[in-house]
KOLZA-560570 format. One line per field, with one value per atom (N, C-alpha, C): residue in three letters; residue number from 1; x, y, z. Coordinates in steps of 0.1 Angstrom, whole numbers, plus 5000, padded with zeros to 4 digits. Layout:
BEGIN
aa	[Ala,...]
i	[NUM,...]
px	[X,...]
py	[Y,...]
pz	[Z,...]
% end
This chain:
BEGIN
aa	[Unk,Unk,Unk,Unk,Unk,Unk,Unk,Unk,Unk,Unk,Unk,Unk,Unk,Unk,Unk,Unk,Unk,Unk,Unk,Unk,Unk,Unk,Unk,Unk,Unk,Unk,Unk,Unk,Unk,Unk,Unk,Unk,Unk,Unk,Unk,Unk,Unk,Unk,Unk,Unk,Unk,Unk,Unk,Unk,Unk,Unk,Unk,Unk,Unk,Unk,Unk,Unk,Unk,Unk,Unk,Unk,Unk,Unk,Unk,Unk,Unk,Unk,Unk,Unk,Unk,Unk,Unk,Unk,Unk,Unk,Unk,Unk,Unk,Unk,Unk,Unk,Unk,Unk,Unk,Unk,Unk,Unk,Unk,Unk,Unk,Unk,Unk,Unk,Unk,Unk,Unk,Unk,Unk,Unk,Unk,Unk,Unk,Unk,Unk,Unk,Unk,Unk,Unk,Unk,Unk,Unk,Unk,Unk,Unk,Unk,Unk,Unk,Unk,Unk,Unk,Unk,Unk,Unk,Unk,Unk,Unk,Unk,Unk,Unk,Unk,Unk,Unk,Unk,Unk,Unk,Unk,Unk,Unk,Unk,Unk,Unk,Unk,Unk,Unk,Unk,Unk,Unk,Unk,Unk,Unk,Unk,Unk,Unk,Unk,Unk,Unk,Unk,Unk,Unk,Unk,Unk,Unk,Unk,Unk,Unk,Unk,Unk,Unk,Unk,Unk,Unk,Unk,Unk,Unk,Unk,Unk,Unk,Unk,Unk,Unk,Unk,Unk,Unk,Unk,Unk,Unk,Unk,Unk,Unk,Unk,Unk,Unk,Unk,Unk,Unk,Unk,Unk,Unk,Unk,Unk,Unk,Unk,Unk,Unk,Unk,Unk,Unk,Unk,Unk,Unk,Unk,Unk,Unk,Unk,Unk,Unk,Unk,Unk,Unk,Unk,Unk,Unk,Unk,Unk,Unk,Unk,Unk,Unk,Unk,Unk,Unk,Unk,Unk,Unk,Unk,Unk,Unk,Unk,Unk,Unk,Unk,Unk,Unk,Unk,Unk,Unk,Unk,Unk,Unk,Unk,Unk,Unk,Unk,Unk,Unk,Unk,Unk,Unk,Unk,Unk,Unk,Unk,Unk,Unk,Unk,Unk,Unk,Unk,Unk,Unk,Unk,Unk,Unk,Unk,Unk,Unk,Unk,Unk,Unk,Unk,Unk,Unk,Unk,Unk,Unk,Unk,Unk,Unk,Unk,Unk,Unk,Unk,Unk,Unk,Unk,Unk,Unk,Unk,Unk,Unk,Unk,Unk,Unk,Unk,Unk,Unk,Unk,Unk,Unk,Unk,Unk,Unk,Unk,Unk]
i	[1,1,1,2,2,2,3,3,3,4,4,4,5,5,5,6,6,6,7,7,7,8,8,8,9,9,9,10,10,10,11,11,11,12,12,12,13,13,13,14,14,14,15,15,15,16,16,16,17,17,17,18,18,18,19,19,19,20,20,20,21,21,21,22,22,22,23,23,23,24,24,24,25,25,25,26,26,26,27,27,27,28,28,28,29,29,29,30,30,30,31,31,31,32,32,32,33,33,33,34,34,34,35,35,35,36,36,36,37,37,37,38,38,38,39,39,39,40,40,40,41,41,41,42,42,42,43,43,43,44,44,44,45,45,45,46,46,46,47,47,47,48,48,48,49,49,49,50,50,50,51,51,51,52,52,52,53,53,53,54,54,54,55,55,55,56,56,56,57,57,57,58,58,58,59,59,59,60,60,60,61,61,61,62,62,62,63,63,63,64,64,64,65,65,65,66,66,66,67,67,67,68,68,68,69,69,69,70,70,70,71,71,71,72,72,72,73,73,73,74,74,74,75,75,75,76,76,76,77,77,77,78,78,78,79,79,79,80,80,80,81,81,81,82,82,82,83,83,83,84,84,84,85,85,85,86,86,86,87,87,87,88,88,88,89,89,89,90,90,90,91,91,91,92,92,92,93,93,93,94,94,94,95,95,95,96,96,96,97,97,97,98,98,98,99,99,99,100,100,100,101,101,101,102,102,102,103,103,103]
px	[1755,1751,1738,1735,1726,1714,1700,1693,1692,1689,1688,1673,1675,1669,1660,1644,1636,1643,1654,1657,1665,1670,1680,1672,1655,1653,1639,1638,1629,1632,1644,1646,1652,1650,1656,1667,1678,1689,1695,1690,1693,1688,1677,1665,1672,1676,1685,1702,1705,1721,1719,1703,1703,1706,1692,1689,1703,1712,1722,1734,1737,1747,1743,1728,1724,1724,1730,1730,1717,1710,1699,1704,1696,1698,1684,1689,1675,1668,1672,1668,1657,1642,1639,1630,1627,1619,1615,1598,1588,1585,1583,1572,1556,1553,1538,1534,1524,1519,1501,1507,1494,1490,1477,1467,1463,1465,1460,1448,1436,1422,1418,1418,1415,1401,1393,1386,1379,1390,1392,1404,1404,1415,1422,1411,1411,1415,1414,1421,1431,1437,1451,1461,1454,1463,1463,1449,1446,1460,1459,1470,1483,1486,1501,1508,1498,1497,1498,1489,1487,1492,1498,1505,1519,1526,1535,1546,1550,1556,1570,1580,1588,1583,1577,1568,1556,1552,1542,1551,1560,1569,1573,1579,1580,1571,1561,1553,1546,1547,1544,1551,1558,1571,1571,1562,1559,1553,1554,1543,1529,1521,1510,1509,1516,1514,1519,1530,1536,1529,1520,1513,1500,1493,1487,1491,1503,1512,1509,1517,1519,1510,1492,1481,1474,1480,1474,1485,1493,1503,1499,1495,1490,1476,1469,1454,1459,1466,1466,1475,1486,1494,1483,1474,1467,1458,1455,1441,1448,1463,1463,1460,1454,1456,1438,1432,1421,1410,1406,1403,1385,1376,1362,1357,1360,1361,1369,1379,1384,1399,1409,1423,1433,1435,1436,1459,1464,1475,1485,1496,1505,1511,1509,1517,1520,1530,1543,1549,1547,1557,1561,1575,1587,1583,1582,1583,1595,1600,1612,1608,1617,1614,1629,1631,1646,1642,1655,1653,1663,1662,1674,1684,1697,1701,1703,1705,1704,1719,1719,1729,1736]
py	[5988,6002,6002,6012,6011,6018,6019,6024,6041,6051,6061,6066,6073,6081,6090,6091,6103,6114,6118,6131,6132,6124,6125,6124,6118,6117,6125,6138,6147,6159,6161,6172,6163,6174,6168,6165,6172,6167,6149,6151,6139,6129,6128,6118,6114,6124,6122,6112,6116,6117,6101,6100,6088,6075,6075,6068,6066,6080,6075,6066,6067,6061,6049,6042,6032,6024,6031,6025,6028,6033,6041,6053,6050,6065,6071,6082,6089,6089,6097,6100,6113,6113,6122,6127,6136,6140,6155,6154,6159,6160,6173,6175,6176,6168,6169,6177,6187,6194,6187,6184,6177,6184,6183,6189,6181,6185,6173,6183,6177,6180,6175,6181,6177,6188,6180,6185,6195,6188,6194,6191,6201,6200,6184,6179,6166,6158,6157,6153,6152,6163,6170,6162,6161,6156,6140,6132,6121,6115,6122,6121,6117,6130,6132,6117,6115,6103,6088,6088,6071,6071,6083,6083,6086,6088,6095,6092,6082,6073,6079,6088,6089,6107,6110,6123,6114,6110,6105,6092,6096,6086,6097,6105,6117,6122,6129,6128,6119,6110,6100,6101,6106,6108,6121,6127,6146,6141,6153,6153,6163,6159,6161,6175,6186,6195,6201,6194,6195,6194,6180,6175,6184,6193,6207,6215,6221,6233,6226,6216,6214,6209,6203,6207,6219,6229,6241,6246,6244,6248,6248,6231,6227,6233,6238,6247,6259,6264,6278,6277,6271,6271,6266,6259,6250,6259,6270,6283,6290,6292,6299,6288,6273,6266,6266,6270,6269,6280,6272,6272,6265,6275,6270,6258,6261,6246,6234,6240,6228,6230,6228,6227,6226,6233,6227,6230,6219,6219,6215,6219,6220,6204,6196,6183,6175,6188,6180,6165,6159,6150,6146,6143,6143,6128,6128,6117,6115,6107,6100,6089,6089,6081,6080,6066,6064,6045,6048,6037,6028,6010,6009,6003,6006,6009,5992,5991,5981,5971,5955,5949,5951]
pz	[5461,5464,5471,5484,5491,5484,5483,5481,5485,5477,5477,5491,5499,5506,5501,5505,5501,5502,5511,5510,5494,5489,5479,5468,5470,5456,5453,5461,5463,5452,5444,5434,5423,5415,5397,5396,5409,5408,5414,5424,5433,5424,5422,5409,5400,5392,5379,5385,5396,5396,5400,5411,5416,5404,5393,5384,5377,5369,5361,5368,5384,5391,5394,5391,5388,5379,5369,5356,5346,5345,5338,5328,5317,5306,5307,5296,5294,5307,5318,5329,5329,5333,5332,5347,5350,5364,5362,5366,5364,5379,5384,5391,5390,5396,5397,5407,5404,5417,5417,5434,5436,5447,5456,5468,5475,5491,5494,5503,5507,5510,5521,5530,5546,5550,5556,5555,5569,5576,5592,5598,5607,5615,5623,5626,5634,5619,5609,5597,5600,5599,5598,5610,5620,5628,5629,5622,5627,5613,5602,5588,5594,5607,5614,5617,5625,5634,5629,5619,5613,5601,5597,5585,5578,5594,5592,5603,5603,5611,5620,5610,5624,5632,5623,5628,5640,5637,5648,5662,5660,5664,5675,5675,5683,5690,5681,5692,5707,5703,5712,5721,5721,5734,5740,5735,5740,5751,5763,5778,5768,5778,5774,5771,5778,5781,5767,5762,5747,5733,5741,5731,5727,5738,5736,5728,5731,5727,5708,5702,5692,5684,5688,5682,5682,5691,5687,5679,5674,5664,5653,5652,5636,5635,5644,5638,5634,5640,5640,5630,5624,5608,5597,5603,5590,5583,5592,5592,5574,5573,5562,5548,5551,5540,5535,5547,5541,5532,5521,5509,5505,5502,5510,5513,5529,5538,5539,5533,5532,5535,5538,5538,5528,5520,5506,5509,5510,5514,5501,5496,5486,5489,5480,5482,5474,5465,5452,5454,5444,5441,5429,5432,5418,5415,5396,5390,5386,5390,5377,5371,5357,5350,5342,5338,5331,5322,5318,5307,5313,5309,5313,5298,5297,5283,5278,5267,5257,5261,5263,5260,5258]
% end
C-alpha cells in the first residue's frame, strides 16, 4: 500500500480512515490551531518561494510581468491578516495519533 497524500490526511476523516486501513486502532485526530507571524510582506513571499516547493515551482515559470501581477496579489490579500504589525495568518494542523494493536 502506497503512502497516503497531505491532501488525504488534512481532515479527521481521511487521518482516521488512513491510520485504521493501515492497520492501527484507537485512531484519534485533533486539530491544532496554530499562527503563523510574518512580519512583512517580503516574509510572506521570501516563505512562498524557499518553502514551498511545487508553489514556488510555478512560479518560476511566470513572465515577469506575471510575476508583478501575483506579488501585488499576495500584498494586497495579506493586508486583511494584519494584526499589530504583524501578519498574523491561520495555520491549522491536524494531529493524528493511533495505537498499533497487540499480537
Amino acid at each position: 500500500m502506497s503512502a497516503p497524500g497531505p491532501i488525504v490526511l488534512q481532515n479527521d476523516f481521511g487521518a482516521r480512515n488512513a491510520l485504521t486501513r493501515a492497520g492501527f486502532v484507537d485512531a484519534s485526530v485533533v486539530e491544532v490551531p496554530l499562527k503563523w507571524c510574518a512580519l512583512s510582506i517580503k516574509a510572506i513571499i521570501d516563505f512562498i518561494y524557499k518553502d514551498t516547493v511545487r508553489t514556488a515551482a510555478v512560479l518560476e515559470r511566470q513572465t515577469p510581468d506575471a510575476i508583478d501581477r501575483i506579488h501585488r496579489a499576495i500584498r494586497e490579500g495579506a493586508e486583511r491578516f494584519m494584526r499589530d504589525g504583524a501578519y498574523e495568518v491561520a495555520w491549522p494542523a491536524v494531529l493524528a495519533a493511533a495505537r498499533k494493536p497487540h499480537s
